[in-house]
C-alpha positions in Angstrom: 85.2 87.8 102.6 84.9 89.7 105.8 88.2 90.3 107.7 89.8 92.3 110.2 91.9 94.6 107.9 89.6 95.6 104.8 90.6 95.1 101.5 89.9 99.1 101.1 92.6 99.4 103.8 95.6 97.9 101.6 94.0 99.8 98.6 94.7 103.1 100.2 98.0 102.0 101.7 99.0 101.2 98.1 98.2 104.5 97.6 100.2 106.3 100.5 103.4 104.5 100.3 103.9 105.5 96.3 106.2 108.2 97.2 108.9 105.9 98.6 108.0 102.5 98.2 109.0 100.5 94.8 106.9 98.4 93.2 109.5 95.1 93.8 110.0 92.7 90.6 108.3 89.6 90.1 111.3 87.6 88.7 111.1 84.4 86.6 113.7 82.0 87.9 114.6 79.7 85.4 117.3 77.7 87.3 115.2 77.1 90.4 112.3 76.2 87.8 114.3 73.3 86.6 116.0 72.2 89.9 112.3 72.5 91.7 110.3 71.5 88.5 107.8 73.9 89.0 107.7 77.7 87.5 109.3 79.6 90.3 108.9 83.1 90.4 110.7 85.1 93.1 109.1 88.4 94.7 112.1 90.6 94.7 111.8 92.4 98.5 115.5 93.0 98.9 115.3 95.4 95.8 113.8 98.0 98.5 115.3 101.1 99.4 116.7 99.5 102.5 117.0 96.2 101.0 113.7 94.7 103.3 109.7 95.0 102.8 109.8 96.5 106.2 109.8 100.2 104.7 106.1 99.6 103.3 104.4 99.2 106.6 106.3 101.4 108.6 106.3 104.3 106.1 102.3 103.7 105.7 101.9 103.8 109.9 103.9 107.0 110.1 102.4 108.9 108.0 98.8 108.3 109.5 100.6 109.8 113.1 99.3 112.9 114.3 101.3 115.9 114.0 101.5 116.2 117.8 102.7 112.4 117.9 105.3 113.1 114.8 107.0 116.4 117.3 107.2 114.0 119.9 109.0 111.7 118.2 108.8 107.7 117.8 110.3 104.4 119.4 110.3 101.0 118.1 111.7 97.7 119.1 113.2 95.4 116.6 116.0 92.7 115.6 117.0 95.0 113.0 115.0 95.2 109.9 112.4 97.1 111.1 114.6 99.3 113.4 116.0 100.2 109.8 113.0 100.7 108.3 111.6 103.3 110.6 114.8 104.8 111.1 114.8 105.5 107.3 111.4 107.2 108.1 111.9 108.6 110.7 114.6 110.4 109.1 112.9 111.4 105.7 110.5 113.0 107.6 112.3 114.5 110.1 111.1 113.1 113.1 113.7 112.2 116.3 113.3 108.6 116.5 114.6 106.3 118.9 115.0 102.4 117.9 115.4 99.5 120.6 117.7 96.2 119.8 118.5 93.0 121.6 122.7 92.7 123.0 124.1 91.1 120.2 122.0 92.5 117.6 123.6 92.2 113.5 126.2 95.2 113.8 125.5 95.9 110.4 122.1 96.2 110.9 122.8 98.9 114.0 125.4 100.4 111.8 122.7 101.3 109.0 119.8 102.8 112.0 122.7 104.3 113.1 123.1 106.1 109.1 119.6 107.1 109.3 120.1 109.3 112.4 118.2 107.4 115.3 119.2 106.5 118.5 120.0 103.3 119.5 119.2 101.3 122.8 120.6 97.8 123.5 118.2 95.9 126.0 118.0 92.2 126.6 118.9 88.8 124.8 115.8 88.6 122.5 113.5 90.6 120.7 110.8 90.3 123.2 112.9 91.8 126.3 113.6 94.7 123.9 110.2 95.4 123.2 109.1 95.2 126.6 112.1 98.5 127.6 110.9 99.8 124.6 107.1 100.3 125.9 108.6 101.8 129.2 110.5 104.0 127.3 107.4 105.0 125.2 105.4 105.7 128.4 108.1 107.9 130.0 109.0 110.3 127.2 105.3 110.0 125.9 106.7 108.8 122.3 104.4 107.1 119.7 105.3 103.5 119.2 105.6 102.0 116.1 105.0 98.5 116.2 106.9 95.5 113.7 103.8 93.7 112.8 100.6 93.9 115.4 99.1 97.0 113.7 96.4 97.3 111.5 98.4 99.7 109.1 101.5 98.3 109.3 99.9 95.0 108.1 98.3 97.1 105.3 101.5 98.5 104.2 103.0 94.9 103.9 99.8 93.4 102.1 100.6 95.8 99.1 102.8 93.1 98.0 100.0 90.9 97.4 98.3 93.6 95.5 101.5 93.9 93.2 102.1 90.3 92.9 98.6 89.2 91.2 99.0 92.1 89.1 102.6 90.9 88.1 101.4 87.5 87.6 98.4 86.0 86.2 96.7 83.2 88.2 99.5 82.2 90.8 98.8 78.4 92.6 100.8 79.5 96.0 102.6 82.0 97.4 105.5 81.3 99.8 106.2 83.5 102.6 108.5 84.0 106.0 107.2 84.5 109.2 108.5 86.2 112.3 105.3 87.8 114.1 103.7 87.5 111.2 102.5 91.0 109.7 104.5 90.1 106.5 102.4 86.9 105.6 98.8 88.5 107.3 99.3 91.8 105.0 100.1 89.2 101.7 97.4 86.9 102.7 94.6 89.2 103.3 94.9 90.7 100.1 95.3 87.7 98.0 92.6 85.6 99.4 89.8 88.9 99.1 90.5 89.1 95.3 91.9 85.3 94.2 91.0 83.2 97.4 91.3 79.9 95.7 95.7 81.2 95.6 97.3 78.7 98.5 99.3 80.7 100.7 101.7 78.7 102.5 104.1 80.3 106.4 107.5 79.4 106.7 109.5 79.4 110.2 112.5 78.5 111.5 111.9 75.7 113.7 113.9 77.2 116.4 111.4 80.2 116.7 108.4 78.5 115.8 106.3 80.8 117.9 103.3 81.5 115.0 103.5 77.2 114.1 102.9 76.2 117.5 100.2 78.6 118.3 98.3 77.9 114.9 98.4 74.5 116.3 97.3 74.8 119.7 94.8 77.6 118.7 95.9 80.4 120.4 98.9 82.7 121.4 101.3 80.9 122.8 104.7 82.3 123.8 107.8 80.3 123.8 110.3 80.0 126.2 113.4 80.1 124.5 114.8 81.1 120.8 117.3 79.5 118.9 117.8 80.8 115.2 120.3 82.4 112.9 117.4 84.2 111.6 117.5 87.1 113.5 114.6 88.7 111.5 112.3 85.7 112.5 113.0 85.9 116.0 109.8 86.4 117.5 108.8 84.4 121.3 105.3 85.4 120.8 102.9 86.1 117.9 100.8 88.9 117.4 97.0 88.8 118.4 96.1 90.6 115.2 98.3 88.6 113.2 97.4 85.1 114.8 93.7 85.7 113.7 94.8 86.3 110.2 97.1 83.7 109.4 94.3 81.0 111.2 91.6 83.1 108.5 93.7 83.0 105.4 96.8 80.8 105.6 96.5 77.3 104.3 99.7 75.5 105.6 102.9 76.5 108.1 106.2 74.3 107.5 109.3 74.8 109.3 112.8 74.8 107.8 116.4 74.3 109.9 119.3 76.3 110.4 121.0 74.4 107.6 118.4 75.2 105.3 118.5 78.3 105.7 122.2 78.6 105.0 121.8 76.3 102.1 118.9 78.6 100.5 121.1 81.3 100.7 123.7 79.7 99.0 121.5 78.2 96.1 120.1 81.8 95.5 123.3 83.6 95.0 124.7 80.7 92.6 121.6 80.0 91.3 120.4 83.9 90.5 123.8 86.0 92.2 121.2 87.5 94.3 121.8 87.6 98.1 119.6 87.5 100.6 119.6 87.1 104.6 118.5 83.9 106.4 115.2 85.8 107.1 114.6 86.2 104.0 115.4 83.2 102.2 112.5 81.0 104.4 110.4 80.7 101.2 113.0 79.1 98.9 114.1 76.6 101.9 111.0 75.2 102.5 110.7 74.3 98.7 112.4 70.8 99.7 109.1 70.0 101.4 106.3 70.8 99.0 108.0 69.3 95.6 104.8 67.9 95.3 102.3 71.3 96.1 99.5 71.5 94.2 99.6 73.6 91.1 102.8 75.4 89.1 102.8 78.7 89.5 105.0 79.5 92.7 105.9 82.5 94.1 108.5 82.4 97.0 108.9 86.1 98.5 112.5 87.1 98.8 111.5 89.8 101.8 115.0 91.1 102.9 118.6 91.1 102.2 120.4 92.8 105.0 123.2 89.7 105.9 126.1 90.2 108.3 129.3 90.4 106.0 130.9 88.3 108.7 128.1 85.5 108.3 128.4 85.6 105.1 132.1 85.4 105.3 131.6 82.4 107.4 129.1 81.1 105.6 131.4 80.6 102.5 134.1 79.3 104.4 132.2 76.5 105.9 130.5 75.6 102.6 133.9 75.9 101.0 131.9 77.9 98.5 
């Protein structure tokens, strides 16, 4: 199956980002099984380094930088997640990076870049208005750019975790991923579908940033005009070009999930399994309302960060009088 990222590609990023990189567990969830009546398996993510799947892209773009381009330094623009992950690169390998967030960003989130030694910008309301300074910044001080999820090896990096999972797990029916701009779900979906293509691979949004849903729909890149989530890590106006073509190529269904949903998923999975996640990367398990009757047993809902705000969470167990 021809695609725009080779097979060979994730092969060799599987390679590069051993140092680092742990291979995640593939967990059996036995109370989710039951409540869900399918055999839920959950793709453990947040057991990263810096509790988020973000380090394996980032880590396998850096490295393929040019010594010239590593002197210089690097620049990205994210809600947090990636700004972490790069930041922990950036810092391993010594390189001055600078990391661009929206006003408002998760403090804790800034708080951790902040750890790993990079500088931080604030710029804008959204994700998209940070990226945009970010690029200008990038021009002036001739930085390379490392981008959240429209590069070829940053996609690789991510679609490792496709790799791991079908070696974890013999003959999954579906795996279940988030969606922000999409490199998360592209890198997973190009790797499953080249070596078990008949493996449904299902998107999950939050329907206040449904930018990947609607342009899947329409059939093309569409950006949206406003944002309205508490999942900061899915915040995303417009998808990537790169990553639009490979969720149309290899994803079989997008569903959207609610605010509420979110929250709730959260809660289930730390009374269900006392692991926390954030609302970004809880999608999977909150779209599992929706698909009780999916085709096939074997699920696999990827768990891909767990970087919460102690204050939302603090909230979050007040409200639910948990």
């Amino acid at each position: 199956m021809s695609s725009p990222i080779p097979l060979s590609e994730i092969l060799q990023a599987q390679n590069n980002i051993k140092p680092i990189v742990h291979k995640t567990p593939l967990y059996y969830s036995k109370s989710l099984s039951e409540m869900f009546n399918k055999t839920i398996y959950l793709k453990l993510e947040c057991f990263q380094p810096i509790n988020v799947f973000k380090i394996r892209g980032a880590y396998n773009k850096i490295i393929h930088l040019s010594d010239k381009e590593k002197k210089n330094g690097i620049i990205a623009s994210s809600s947090g997640n990636h700004g972490i992950a790069v930041s922990y690169v950036g810092n391993l390998l010594n390189i001055n990076t600078i990391i661009c967030v929206p006003k408002h960003a998760n403090p804790d989130k800034i708080s951790i870049i902040k750890k790993f030694n990079a500088e931080v910008i604030e710029f804008g309301s959204t994700y998209d208005e940070c990226y945009e300074h970010a690029l200008s910044i990038m021009k002036n001080k001739n930085l390379a750019f490392v981008h959240p999820f429209n590069d070829p090896l940053v996609i690789a990096g991510q679609g490792v975790i496709g790799l791991e999972i079908l070696d974890q797990l013999d003959d999954p029916d579906c795996v279940i991923v988030p969606i922000g701009g999409g490199g998360l779900i592209s890198g997973i979906a190009t790797a499953i579908k080249n070596i078990k293509p008949r493996v449904s691979i299902i998107g999950v949004q939050p329907d206040g940033a449904p930018s990947m849903y609607k342009s899947i729909l329409e059939n093309k890149v569409i950006k949206l005009n406003t944002i309205n989530t508490i999942a900061d890590g899915l915040c995303t106006k417009q998808p990537g070009t790169l990553t639009f073509e490979l969720v149309k190529k290899y994803v079989d269904k997008l569903l959207l999930v609610t605010d509420d949903e979110l929250k709730q998923a959260v809660l289930t999975l730390l009374k269900e399994e006392h692991i926390l996640t954030e609302p970004s990367g809880i999608a999977a398990l909150a779209s599992l309302n929706q698909i009780k009757k999916i085709n096939g047993n074997k699920i696999v809902l990827v768990i891909s960060g767990s970087n919460i705000s102690i204050e939302f969470l603090k909230n979050l167990l007040v409200k639910f009088k948990v």
